[in-house]
Biotite code that builds the C-alpha atoms (Angstrom):
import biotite.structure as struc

atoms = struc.array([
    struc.Atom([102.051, 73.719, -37.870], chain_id="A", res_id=1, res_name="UNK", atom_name="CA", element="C"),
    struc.Atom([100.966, 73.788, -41.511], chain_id="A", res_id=2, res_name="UNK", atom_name="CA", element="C"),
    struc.Atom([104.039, 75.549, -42.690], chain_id="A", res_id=3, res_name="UNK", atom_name="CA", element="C"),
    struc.Atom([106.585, 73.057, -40.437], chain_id="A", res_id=4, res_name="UNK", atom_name="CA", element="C"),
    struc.Atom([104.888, 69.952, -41.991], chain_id="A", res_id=5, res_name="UNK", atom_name="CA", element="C"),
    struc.Atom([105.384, 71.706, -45.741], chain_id="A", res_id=6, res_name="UNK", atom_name="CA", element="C"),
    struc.Atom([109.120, 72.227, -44.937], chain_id="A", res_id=7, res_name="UNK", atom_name="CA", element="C"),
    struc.Atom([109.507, 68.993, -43.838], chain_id="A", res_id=8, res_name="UNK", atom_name="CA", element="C"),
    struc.Atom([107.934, 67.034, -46.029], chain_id="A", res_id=9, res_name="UNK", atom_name="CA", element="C"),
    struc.Atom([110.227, 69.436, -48.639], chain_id="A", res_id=10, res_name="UNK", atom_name="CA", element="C"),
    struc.Atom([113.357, 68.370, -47.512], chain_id="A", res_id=11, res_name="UNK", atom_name="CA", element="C"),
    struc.Atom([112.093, 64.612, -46.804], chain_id="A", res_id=12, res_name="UNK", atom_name="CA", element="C"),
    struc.Atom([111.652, 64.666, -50.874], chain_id="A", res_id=13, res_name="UNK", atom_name="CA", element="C"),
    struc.Atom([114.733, 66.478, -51.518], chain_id="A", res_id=14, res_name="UNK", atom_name="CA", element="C"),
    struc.Atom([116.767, 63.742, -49.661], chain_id="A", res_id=15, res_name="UNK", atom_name="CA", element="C"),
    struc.Atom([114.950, 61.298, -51.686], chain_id="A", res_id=16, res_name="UNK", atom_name="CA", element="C"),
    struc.Atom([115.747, 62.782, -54.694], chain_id="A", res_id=17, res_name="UNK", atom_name="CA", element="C"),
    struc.Atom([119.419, 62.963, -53.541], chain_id="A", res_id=18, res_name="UNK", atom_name="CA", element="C"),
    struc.Atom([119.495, 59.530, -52.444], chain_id="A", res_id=19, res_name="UNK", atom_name="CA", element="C"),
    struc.Atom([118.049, 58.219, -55.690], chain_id="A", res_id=20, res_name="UNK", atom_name="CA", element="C"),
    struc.Atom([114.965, 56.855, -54.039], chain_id="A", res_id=21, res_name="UNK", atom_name="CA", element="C"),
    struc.Atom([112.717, 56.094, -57.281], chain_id="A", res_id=22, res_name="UNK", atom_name="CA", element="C"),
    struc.Atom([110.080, 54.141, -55.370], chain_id="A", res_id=23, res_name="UNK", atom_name="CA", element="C"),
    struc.Atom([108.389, 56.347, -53.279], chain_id="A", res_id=24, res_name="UNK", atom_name="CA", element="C"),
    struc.Atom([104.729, 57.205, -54.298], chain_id="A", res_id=25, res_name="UNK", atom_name="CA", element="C"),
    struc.Atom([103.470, 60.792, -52.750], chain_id="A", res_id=26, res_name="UNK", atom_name="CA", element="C"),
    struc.Atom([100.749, 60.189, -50.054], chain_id="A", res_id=27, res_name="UNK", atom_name="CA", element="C"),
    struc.Atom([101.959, 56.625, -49.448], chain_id="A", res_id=28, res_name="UNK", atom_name="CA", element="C"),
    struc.Atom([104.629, 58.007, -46.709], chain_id="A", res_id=29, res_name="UNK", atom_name="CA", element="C"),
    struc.Atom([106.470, 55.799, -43.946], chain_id="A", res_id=30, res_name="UNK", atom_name="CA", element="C"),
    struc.Atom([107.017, 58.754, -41.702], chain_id="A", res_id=31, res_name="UNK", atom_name="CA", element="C"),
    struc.Atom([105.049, 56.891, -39.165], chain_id="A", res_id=32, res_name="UNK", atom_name="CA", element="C"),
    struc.Atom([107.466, 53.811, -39.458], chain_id="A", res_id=33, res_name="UNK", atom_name="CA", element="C"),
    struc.Atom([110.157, 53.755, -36.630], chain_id="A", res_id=34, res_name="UNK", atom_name="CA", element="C"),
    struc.Atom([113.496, 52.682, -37.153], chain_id="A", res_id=35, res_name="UNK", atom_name="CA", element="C"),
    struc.Atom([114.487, 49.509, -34.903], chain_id="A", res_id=36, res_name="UNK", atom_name="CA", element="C"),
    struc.Atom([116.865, 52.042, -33.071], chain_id="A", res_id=37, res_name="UNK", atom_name="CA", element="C"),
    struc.Atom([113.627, 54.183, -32.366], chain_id="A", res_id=38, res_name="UNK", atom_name="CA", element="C"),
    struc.Atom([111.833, 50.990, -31.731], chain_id="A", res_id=39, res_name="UNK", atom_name="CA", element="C"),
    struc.Atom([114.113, 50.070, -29.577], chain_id="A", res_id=40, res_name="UNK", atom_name="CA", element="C"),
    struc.Atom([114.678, 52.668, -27.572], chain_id="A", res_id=41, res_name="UNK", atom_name="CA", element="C"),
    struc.Atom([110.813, 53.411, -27.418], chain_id="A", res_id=42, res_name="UNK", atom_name="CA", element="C"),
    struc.Atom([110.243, 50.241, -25.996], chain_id="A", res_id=43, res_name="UNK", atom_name="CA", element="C"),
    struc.Atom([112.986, 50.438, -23.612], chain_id="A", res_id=44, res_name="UNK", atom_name="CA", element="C"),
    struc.Atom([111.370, 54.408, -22.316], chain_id="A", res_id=45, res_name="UNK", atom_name="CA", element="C"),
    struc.Atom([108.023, 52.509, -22.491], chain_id="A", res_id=46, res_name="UNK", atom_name="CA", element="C"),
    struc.Atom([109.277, 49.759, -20.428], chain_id="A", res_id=47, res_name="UNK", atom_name="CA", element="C"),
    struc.Atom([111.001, 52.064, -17.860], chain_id="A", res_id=48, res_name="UNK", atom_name="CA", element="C"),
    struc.Atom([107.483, 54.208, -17.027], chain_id="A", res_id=49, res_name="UNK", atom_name="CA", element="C"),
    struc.Atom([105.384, 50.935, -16.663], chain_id="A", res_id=50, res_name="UNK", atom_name="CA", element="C"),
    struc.Atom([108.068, 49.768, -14.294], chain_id="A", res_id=51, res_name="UNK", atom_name="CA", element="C"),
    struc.Atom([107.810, 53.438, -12.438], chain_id="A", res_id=52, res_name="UNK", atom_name="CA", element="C"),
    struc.Atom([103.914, 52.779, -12.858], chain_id="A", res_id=53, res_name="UNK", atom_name="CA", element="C"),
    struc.Atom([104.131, 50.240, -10.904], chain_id="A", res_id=54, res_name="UNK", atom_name="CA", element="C"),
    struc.Atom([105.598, 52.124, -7.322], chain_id="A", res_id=55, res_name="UNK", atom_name="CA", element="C"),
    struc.Atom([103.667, 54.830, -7.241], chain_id="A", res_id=56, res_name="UNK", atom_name="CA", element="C"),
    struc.Atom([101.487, 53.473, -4.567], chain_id="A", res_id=57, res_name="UNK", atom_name="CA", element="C"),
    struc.Atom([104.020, 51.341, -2.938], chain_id="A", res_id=58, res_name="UNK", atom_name="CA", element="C"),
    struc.Atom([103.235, 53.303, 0.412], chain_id="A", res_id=59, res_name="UNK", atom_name="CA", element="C"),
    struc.Atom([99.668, 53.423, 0.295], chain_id="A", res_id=60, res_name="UNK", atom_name="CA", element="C"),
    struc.Atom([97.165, 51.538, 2.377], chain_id="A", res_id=61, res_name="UNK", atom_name="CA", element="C"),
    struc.Atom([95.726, 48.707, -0.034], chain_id="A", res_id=62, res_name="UNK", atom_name="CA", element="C"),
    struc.Atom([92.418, 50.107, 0.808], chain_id="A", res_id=63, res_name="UNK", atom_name="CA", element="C"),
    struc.Atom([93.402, 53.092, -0.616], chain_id="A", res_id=64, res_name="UNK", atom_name="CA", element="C"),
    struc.Atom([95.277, 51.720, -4.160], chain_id="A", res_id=65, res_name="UNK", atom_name="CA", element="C"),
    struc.Atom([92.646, 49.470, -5.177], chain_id="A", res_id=66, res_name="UNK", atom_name="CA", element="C"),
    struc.Atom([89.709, 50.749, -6.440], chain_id="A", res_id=67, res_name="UNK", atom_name="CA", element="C"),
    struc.Atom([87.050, 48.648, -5.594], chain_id="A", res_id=68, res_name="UNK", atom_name="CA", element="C"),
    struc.Atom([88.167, 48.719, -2.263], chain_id="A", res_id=69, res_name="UNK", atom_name="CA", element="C"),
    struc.Atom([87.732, 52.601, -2.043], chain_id="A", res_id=70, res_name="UNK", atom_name="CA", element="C"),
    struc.Atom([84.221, 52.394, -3.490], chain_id="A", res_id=71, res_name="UNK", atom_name="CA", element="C"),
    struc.Atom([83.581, 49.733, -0.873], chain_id="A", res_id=72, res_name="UNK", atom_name="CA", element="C"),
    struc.Atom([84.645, 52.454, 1.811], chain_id="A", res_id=73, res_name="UNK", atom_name="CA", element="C"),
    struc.Atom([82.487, 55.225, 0.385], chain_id="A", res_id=74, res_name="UNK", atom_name="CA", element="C"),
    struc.Atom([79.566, 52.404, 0.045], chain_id="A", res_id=75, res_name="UNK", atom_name="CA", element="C"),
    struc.Atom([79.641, 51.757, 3.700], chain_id="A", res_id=76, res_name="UNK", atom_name="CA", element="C"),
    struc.Atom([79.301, 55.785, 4.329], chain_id="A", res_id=77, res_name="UNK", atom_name="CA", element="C"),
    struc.Atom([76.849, 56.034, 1.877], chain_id="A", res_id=78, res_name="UNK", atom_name="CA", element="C"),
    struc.Atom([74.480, 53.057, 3.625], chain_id="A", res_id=79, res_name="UNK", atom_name="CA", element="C"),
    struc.Atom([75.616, 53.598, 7.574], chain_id="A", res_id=80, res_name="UNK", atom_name="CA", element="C"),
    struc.Atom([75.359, 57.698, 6.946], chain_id="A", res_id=81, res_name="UNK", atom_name="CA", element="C"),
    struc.Atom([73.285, 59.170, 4.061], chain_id="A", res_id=82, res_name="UNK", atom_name="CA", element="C"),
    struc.Atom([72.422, 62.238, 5.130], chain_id="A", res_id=83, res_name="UNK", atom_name="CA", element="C"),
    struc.Atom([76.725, 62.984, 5.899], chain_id="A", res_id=84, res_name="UNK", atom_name="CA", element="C"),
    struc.Atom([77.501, 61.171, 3.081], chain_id="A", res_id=85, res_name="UNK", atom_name="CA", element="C"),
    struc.Atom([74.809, 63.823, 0.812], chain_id="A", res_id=86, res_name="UNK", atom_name="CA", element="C"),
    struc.Atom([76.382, 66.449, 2.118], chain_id="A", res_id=87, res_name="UNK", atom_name="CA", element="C"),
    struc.Atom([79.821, 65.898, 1.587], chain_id="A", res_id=88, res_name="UNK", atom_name="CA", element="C"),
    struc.Atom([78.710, 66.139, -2.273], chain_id="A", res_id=89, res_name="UNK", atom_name="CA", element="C"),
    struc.Atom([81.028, 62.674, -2.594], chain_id="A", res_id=90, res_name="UNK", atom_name="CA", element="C"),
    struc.Atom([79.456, 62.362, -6.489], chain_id="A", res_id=91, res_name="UNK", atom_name="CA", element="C"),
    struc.Atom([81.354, 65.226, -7.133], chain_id="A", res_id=92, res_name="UNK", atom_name="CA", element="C"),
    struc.Atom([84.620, 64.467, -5.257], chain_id="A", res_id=93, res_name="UNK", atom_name="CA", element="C"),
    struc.Atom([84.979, 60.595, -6.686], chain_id="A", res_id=94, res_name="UNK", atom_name="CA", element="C"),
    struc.Atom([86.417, 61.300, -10.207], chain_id="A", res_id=95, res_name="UNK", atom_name="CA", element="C"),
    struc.Atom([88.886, 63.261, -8.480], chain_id="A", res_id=96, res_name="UNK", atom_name="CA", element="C"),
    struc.Atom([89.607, 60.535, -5.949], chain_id="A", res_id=97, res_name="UNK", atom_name="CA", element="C"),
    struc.Atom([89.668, 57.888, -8.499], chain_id="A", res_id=98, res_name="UNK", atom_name="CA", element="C"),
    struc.Atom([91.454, 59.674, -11.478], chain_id="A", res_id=99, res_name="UNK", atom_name="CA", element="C"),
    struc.Atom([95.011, 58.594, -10.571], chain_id="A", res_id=100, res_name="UNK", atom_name="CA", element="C"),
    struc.Atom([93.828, 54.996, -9.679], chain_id="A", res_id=101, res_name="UNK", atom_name="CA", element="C"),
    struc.Atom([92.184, 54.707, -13.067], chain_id="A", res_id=102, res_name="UNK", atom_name="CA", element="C"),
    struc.Atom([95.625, 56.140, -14.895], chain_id="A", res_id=103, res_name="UNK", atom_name="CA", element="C"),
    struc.Atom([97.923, 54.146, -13.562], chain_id="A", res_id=104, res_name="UNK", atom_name="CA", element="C"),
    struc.Atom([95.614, 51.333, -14.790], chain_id="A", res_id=105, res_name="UNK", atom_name="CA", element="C"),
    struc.Atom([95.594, 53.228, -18.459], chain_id="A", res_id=106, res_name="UNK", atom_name="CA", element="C"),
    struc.Atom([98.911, 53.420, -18.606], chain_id="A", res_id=107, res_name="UNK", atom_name="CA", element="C"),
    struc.Atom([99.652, 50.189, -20.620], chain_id="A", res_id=108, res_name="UNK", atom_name="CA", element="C"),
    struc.Atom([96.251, 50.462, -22.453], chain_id="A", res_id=109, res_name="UNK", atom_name="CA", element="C"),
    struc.Atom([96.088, 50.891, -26.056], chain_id="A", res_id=110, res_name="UNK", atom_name="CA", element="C"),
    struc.Atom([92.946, 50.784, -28.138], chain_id="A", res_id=111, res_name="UNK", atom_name="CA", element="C"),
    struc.Atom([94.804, 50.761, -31.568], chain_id="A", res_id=112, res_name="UNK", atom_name="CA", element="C"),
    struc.Atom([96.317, 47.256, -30.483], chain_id="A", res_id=113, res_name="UNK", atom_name="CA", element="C"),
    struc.Atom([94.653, 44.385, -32.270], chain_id="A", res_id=114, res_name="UNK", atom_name="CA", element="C"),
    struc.Atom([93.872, 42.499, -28.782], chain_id="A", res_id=115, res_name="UNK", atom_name="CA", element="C"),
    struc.Atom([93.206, 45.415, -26.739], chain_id="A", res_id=116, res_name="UNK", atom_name="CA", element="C"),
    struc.Atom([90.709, 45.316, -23.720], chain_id="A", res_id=117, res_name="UNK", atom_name="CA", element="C"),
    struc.Atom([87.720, 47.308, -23.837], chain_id="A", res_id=118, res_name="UNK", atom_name="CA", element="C"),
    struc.Atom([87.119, 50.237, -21.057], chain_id="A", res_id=119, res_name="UNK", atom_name="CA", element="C"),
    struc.Atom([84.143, 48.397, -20.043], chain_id="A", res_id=120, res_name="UNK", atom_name="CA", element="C"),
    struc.Atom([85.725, 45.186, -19.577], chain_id="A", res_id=121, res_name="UNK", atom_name="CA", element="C"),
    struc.Atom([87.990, 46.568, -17.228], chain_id="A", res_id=122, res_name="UNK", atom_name="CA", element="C"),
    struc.Atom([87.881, 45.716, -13.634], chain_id="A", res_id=123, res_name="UNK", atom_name="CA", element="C"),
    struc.Atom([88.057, 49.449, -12.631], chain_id="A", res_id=124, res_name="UNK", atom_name="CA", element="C"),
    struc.Atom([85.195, 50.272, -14.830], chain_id="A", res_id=125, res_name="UNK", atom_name="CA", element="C"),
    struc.Atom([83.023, 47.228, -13.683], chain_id="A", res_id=126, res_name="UNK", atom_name="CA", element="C"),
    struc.Atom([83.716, 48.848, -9.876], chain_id="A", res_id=127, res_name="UNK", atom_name="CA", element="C"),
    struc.Atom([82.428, 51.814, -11.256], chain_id="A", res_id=128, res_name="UNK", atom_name="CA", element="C"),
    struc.Atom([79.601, 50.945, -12.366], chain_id="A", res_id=129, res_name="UNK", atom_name="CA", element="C"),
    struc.Atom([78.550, 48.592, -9.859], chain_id="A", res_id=130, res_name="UNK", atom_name="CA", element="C"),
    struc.Atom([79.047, 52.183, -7.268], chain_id="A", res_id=131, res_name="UNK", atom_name="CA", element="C"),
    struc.Atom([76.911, 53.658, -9.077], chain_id="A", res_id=132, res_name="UNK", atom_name="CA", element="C"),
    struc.Atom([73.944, 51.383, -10.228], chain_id="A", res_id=133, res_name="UNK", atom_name="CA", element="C"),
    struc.Atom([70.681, 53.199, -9.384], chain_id="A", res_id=134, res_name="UNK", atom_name="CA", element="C"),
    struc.Atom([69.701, 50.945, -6.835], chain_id="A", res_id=135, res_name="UNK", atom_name="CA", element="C"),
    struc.Atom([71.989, 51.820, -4.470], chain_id="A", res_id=136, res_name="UNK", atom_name="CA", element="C"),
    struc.Atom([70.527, 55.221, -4.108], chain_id="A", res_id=137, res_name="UNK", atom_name="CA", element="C"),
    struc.Atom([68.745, 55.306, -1.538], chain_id="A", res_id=138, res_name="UNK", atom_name="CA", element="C"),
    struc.Atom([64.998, 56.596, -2.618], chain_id="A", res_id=139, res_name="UNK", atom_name="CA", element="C"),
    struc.Atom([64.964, 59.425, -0.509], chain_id="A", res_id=140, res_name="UNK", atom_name="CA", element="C"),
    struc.Atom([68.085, 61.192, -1.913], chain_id="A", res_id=141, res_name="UNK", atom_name="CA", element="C"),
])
């Protein structure tokens, strides 16, 4: 990786130097910079995968897609069957249940925005968190 970023960086400077670019100061680089092609076209790709984002759970059941509405189901198990619901180790099985829920809602996130939202603000999270506040454990478990 080392050696790519050298050679690149090389021939970035030798098209510089070709092009007559005089105002470039080393370790001041716009690499990073898109053009408005790129940013176009990035915001067009980024546009088509949030649009995507939004169908994959067209055919799900809403209880299933939202989820404080699947905590709410594993809530009821947990009160109405504790000793089933103990066994079933569910602690272990929820962040595999709730990973894709909680991606889909990640997918627009970014934290290096100015005005971003943080994780603990979000809905999702909150749901979370109220699952798994200590005193819904019952003492016995």
């Amino acid at each position: 990786l080392y050696e790519f970023i050298t050679i690149y960086r090389t021939c970035r400077r030798q098209v510089r130097e070709c092009s007559g670019e005089a105002d470039h100061h080393e370790g001041m680089s716009s690499d990073d910079e898109l053009t408005p092609t790129e940013a176009t076209e990035f915001q067009k790709s980024k546009d088509n995968v949030l649009e995507d984002s939004r169908k994959i759970f067209e055919d799900v059941h809403a209880d299933f897609c939202d989820i404080r509405k699947t905590l709410l189901k594993f809530q009821e198990w947990k009160e109405k069957f504790p000793d089933s619901y103990c066994d079933a180790y569910i602690s272990f099985c929820l962040p595999k249940l709730l990973n894709p829920l909680i991606r889909v809602q990640l997918i627009n996130w970014n934290p290096l925005e100015q005005n971003f939202t943080e994780l603990e603000e979000m809905p999702w999270f909150r749901a979370i968190e109220e699952f798994s506040d200590a005193k819904n454990i019952p003492e016995s478990k």
